[in-house]
N, C-alpha and C positions, 0 to 999 in steps of 0.2 A: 607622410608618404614614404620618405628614406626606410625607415623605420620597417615598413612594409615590406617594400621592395628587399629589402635584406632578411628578412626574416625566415630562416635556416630551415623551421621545419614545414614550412608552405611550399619552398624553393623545394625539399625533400622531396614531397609528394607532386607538386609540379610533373619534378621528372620522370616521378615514376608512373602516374598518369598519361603524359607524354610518352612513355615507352609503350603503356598497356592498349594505346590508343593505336599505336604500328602495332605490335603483337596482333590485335584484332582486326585492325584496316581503319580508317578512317570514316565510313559511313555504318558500320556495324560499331563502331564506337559512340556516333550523333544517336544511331536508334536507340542504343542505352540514355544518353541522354533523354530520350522522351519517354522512357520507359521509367527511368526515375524521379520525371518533373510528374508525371501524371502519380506515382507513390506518391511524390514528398504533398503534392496540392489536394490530393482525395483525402491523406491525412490531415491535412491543415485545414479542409472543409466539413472535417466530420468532428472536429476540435479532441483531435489525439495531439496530448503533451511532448511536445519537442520536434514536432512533425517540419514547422519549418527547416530544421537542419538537414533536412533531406534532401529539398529542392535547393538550399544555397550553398549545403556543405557536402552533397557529393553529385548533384545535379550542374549546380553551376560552381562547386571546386574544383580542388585538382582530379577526383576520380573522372571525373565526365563533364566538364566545361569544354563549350564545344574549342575554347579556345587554347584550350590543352591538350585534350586528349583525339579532337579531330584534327584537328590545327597541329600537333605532333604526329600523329596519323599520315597526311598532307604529307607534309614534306619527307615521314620517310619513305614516302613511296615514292615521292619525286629523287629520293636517291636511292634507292632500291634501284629504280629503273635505270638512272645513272651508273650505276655500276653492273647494270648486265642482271642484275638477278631475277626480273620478272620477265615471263615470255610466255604469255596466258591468250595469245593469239586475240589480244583484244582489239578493238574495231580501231578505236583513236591510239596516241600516246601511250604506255605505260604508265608513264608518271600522273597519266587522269584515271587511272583504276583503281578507285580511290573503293572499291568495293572489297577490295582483294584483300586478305591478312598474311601480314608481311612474317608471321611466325615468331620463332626463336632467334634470329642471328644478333648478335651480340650488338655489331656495327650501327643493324639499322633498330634496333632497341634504341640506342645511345643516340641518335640523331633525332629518334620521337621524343626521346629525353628533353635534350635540348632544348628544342624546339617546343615543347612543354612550360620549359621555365622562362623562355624567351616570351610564350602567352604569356604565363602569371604574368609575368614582369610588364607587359602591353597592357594587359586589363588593369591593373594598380594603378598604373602611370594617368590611365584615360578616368578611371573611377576617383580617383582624388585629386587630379589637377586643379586647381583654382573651387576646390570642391564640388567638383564631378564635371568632366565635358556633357552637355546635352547633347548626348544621344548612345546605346546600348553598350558600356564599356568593352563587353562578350566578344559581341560583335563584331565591334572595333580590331581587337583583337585578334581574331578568323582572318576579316580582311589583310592586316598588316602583318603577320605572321605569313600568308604566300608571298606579298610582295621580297620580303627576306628570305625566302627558303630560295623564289627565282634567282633573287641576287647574288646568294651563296653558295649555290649551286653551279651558276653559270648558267641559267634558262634564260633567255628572253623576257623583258617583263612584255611585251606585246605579242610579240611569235612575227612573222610574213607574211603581209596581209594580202588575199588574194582575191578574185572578182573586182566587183563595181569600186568596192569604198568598202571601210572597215566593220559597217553594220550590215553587208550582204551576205546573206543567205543563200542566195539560186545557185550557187554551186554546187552546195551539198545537195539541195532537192536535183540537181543537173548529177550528180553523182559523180561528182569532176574528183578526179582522185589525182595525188600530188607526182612528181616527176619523181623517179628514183636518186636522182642526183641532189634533189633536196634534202634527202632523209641526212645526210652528214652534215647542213649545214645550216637547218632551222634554226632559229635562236643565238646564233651563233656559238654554234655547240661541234665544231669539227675538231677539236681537240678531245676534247671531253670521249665523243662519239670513237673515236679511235680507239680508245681504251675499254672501248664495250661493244665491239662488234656486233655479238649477236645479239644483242637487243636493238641496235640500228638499222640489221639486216630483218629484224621483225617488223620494223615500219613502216619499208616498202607496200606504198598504196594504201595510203592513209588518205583518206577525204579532205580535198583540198581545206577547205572549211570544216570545220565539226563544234556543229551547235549542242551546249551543253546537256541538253534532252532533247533528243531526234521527233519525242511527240508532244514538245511544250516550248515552242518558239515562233509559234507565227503570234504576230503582235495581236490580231484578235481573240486567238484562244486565251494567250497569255494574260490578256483582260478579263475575257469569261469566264476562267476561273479563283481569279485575283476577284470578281465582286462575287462567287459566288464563297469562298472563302474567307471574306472579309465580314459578310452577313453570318456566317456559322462561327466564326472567330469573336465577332461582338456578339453575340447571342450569349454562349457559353460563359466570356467572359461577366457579363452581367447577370446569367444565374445564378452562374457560382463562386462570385465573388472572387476570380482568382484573373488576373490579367496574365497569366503562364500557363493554366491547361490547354489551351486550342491548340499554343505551340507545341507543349509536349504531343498530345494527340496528334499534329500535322506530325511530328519526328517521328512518332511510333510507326503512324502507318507506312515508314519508307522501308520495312523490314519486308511489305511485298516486293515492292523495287530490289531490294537488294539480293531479293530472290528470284527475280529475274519475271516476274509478274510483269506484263507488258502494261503500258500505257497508263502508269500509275502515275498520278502529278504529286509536285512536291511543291506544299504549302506553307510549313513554317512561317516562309517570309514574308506572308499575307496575313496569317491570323496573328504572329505578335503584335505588328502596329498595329492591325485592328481591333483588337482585343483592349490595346492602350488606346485608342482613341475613343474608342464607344465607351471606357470607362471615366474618360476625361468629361467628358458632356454629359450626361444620366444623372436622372436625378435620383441621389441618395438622399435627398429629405431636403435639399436645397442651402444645406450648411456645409459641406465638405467635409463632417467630420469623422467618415467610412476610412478616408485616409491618413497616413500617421503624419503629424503634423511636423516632426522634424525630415521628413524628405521632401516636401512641396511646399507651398504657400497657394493658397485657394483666393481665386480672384472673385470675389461675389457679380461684380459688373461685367463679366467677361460676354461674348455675344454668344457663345453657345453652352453658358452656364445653365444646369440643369433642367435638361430636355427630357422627354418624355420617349421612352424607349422603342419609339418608332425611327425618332429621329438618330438615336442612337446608333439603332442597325446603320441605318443609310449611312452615318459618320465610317460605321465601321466597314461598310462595300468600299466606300471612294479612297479609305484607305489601303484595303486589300488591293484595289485595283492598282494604284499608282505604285504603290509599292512592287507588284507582281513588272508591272510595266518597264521600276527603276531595273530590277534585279532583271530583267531580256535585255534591258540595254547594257547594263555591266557584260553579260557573259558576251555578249557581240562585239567589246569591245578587248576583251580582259581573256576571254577563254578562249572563243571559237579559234583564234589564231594561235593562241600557244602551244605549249607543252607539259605544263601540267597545271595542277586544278588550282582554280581559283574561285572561290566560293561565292557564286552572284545572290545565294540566299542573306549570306553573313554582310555584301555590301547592303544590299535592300533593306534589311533589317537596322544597321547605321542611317539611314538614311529616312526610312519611316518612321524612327523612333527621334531623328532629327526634327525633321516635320511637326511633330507633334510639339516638339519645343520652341519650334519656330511658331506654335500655332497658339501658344500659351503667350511667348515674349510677345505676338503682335495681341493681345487682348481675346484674344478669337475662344480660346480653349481655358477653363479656370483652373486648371493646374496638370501635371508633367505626370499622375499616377506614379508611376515608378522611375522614372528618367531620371537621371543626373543633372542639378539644374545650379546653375553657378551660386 
């Protein structure tokens, strides 16, 4: 792992990932990402030579790992905004305009950098630890790459929580907008904010609360389309044999979102667990030997060893669903208060992908498809 973690010309492209990922914005970076896991996998199902270095060496490398190149993205926008440079008249935060491209300035290049090589370095760590944490290293990655950008920056890692309790909502549907005296001292950011007036003086009347999709947070939507993306997520994935198209596909389509296409849901973090979950249970012939034997161990006894691809879908709804469910409760807890973005797709994702290993070690599932598994 040392070995890794040092190694010069991965740390190289790390960062320059990480800067190309601010250069572009951090969600015009992820759509690349699904733009080239759906190349690297259509090559790799139509058995063109070397097709997998597509989706693992610039899908999920340094060019477009979401934990690179959004994840450096992320945070240079969380200092971008810090130091006054964004004022895009956006609804929330600046430092959650995570749509926005941050350009040329040298600065916030160098802090996508960073924060690029700080992924590499997160995802190594979680991919070969005790030979591999169970559950999505990427991922992993995403998530703990914000909680150090807050830190480093001086944001809040929770924000000021306001309403009932830290999972209400009715504020914002009340359209309860914050006091102007707060704007200097959210997060504990009244130093900081001094040094950046006009971007402090752009946040006046900001929504007390702000849910991180204004049209994908009431807990029943956020079900309904969690099972109906979970059933398209195991579908695909057991067509086409690829446990990573649904998500690239779920990534591509944010290229409407990002162009301001209203009421566009963002799935990702439904159709990867499900995708691995309905692949875990399916029966490939009943011997396990679809998958490569040095990532898993195939449990023959398991209780939902090779199912018949009815039951598969369903595997893969109740994943989609709980997953969509985990990732509403991350942002209500993680987002809605803060000040800048913190990825409730990339927790869900950790945590669905967890499940599934949790669902292999209790007997349940006859192996981890792609997981990391001790």
């Amino acid at each position: 792992m040392i070995d890794q973690l040092l190694d010069l010309a991965e740390i190289i492209a790390a960062f320059g990932g990480g800067a190309f990922g601010a250069a572009l914005g951090a969600l015009p970076a992820f759509i690349f990402t699904g733009f080239m896991v759906i190349a690297g996998e259509a090559a790799a199902i139509t058995g063109v030579e070397g097709a997998d270095a597509i989706t693992a060496n610039v899908a999920f490398g340094p060019p477009f790992s979401p934990a690179i190149s959004f994840a450096g993205g992320a945070a240079a926008t969380a200092y971008a905004a810090r130091r006054g440079y964004i004022d895009t008249g956006f609804d929330y935060h600046e430092a959650k305009n995570i749509a926005f491209a941050l350009g040329t300035k040298p600065d916030v290049l160098a802090v996508g950098g960073a924060f690029g090589v700080l992924g590499y370095w997160l995802t190594t760590i979680s991919a070969q630890f005790v030979g591999g944490m169970p559950y999505d290293p990427i991922a992993m990655g995403v998530v703990l790459s914000a909680l150090f950008h807050r830190l480093i920056l001086g944001y809040s890692i929770i924000g000021k929580v306001r309403g009932s309790g830290i999972l209400d909502m009715t504020p914002f549907e009340r359209e309860e907008r914050r006091p102007a005296a707060d704007v200097a001292t959210d997060g504990g950011e009244a130093e900081a904010q001094a040094d950046a007036a006009p971007a402090a003086a752009a946040q006046t009347g900001r929504f007390a609360v702000e849910p991180w999709l204004p049209h994908q947070y009431k807990w029943a939507n956020v079900a309904a389309i969690g099972a109906v993306a979970g059933l398209l997520g195991a579908y695909v994935a057991i067509s086409t044999e690829s446990a990573f198209l649904a998500f690239g596909i779920s990534a591509a389509t944010l290229v409407f979102l990002n162009c301001g296409v209203e009421q566009i849901p963002v799935t990702h973090h439904m159709t990867l667990p499900a995708s691995t979950a309905a692949m875990s249970v399916y029966d490939w012939g009943g011997s396990g030997e679809f998958f490569d034997p040095n990532l898993v161990t195939y449990q023959d006894g398991a209780l939902l060893a090779a199912q018949p691809l009815e039951v598969a879908l369903l595997v893969g709804l109740v994943f989609g669903v709980i997953s969509a469910l985990f990732g509403e409760l991350f942002q209500r807890v993680f987002y809605a208060h803060g000040d800048t973005h913190w990825d409730p797709p990339a927790a869900a994702i950790v945590f669905g992908t967890f499940v599934v290993s949790i669902m292999y070690a209790l007997g349940v599932f006859p192996h981890t498809v792609w997981v990391p598994w001790f």
